[in-house]
N, C-alpha and C positions, 0 to 999 in steps of 0.2 A: 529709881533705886537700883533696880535689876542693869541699867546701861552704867551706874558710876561704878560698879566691881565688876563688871564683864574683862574692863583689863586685865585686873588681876588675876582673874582667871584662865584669862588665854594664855597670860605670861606663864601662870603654876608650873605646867608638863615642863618649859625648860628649866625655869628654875632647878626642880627635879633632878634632871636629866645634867647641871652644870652643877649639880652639887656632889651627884653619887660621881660623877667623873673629875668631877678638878678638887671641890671645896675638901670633901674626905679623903679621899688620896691627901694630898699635901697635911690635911690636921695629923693624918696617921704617919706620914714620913717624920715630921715633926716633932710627934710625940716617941718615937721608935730615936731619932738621934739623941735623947737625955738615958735608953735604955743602954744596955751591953748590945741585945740582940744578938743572938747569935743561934743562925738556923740549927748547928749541928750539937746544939746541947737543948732538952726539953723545956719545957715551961717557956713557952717563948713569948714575949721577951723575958729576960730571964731577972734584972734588977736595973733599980735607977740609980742611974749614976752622975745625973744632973750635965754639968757642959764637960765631963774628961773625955768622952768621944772630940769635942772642938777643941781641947787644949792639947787631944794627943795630937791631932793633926796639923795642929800650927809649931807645937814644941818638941815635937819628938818624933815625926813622919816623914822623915827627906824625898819620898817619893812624890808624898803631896805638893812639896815646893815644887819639886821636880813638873807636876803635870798643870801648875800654875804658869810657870816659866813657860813650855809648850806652849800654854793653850792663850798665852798671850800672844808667842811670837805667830803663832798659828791665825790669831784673828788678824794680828794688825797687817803680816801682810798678804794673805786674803783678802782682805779689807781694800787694801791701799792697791794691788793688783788687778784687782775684780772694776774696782771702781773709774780704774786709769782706762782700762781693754775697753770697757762697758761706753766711757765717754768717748771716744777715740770710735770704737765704730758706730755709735752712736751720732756724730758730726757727718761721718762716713755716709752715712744711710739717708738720713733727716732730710736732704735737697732736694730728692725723690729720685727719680729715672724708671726706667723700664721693666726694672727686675726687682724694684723695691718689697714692692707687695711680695715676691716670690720669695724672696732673703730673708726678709721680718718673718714670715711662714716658717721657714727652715731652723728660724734663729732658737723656736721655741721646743727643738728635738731635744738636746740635750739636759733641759731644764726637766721636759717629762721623764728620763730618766730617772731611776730612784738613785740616791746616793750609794747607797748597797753595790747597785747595777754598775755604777761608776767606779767603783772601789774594785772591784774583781775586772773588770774590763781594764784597769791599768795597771793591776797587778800583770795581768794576763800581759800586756802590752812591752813593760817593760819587765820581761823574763828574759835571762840575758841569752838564754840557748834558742825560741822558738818567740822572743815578742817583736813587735810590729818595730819599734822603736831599736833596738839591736838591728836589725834587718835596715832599717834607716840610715843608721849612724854608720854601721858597714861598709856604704855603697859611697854616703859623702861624706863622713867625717870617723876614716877607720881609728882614731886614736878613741875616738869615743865607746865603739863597739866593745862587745865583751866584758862588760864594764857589770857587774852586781849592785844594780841601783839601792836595790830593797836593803841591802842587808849592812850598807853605809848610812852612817846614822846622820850626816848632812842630807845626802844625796835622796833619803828615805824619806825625808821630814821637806823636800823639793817638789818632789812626787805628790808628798799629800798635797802640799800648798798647789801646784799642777793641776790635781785631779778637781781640786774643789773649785779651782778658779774657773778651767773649763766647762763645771759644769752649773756657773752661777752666772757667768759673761752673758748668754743670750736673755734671761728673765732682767736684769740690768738696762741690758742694751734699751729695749723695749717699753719701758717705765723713761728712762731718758731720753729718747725718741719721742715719747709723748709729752714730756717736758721741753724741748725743743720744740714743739708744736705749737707749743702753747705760747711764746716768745711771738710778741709783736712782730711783726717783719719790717716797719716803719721804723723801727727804732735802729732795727739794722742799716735798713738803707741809707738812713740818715748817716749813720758811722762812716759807711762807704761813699758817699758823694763829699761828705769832709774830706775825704782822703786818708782814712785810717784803712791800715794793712790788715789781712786776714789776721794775723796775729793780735793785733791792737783791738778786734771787733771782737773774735772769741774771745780776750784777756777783761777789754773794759765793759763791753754789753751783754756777749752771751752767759757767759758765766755766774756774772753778779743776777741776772734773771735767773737762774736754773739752780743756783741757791740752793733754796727750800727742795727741788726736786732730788739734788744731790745730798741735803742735809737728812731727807727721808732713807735714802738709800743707804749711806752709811750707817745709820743706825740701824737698821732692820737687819741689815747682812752682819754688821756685829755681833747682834743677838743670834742671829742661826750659826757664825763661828764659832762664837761662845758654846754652845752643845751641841757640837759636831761631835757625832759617835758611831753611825752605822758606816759610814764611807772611810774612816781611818781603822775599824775593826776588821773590813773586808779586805782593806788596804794593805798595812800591815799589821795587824792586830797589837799598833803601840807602838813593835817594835821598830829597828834591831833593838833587845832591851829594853828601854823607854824613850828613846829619841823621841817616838810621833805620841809618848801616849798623853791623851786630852783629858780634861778631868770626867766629862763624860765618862772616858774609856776607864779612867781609873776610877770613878764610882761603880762602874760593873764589873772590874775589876776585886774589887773588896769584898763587895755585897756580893756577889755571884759564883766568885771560885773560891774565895776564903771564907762565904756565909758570915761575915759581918756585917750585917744589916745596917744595926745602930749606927755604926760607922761609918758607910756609904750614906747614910742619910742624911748624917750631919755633915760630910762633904758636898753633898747634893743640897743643903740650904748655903754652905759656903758660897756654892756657885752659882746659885739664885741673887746674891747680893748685885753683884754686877750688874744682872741682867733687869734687877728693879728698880737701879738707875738708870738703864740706857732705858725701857720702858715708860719710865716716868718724863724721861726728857722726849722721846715721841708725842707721848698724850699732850702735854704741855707744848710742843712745837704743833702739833696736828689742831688744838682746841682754839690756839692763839689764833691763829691763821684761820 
């Protein structure tokens, strides 16, 4: 009797522990988006006002289009960027050689990096008077020099997509490297004694193998595009304006310098809709398999 609830017992402490951290947080954002909320008036929250926090946001909030638009163009080419670099030295690497192990080691700096860390290191980088990148462009390509990256709202919203890609390529690389691993080698060689070119063997064998490895990647990195917010804060905090801001940045945004809670909340379940799709197609890709 005492061995059939010992599970449930062991399980309790997380339970616990997954509830005061995830299950209540999200019931109280939740219950906080049908209120006004609003830090800087008493009684808080202050009345319910059922879904006009979502309706102002969809019908009467241009900034919130604004930071959908962003944080679209922001993941897809993150996304599509991260994943090309990621395959690419990933092919690179996979053969082996001498220095392999040493490269794969190195690959993994930038990823321990915090996004923060990354966000103020290319700010600092590309400062058009004293950054790394000025000092660059100067020496081989003076038309480029002097140039105010930050404060041009293409050129700003470059930068983010820049800083995120570099600092996602080696955690990428490394998960696709192990995905190449895992590719038969017989099935290659077979490709190459028919007489199929390098191209013809990554296009018809490697790739349709590595699939599922690629199909994990994109969607994961989606998800963390999707709420990108300390490394565009640090970055350019949105700006110039709104060019970079992400809805991440525009739920703290709301909630944190205008104290509309309510509001930020019910943007913050907006932005959850997304990610309980690409979520659900993980579990469902990850359970099938």
């Amino acid at each position: 009797m005492k061995d059939r609830h010992l599970k449930y017992l062991l399980v309790f402490p997380a339970l616990i522990v997954v509830f005061a951290t995830a299950i209540w947080p999200l019931y109280e954002s939740l219950r906080l988006s049908f209120y006004v909320g609003r830090l800087s008036r008493p009684n808080f929250p202050q009345g319910f006002i059922g879904v006009e926090n979502y309706s102002w946001a969809f019908l009467e909030e241009p900034n919130f289009w604004n930071s959908v638009w962003v944080t679209a163009n922001y993941t897809f080419w993150t996304v599509l960027l991260t994943t090309i670099c990621a395959l690419g030295l990933a092919l690179l690497l996979a053969p082996g050689g001498r220095f392999r192990v040493t490269v794969q080691s190195l690959l993994i700096i930038p990823f321990a990096m915090s996004p923060a860390l990354i966000g103020v290191s290319f700010r600092f980088m590309f400062n058009p008077e004293f950054g790394l990148f000025d000092a660059f462009f100067g020496l081989l390509i003076p038309p480029l020099a002097d140039i105010s990256w930050l404060s041009d709202p293409l050129l700003a919203f470059c930068v983010a997509v820049m800083a995120d890609v570099w600092g996602w390529i080696p955690f990428l690389t490394l998960v696709l490297i192990g995905g190449l691993a895992a590719i038969p080698r017989d099935t290659i060689e077979a490709a190459q004694v028919d007489g199929a070119s390098g191209w013809r063997v990554l296009w018809d064998v490697t790739l349709p193998q590595l699939t599922p490895v690629l199909t994990v990647v994109i969607i994961l990195k989606s998800i963390f595009s999707l709420k990108t917010f300390d490394q565009v804060y640090m970055l350019t905090n949105g700006g110039p304006g709104n060019a970079t801001q992400t809805l991440s940045h525009y739920v703290y945004f709301s909630g944190l310098k205008y104290s509309q809670i309510g509001y930020s909340a019910a943007v913050a379940w907006l932005m959850v809709i997304p990610m309980i799709f690409l979520t659900f197609a993980y579990a469902k890709f990850i359970f099938k398999k």
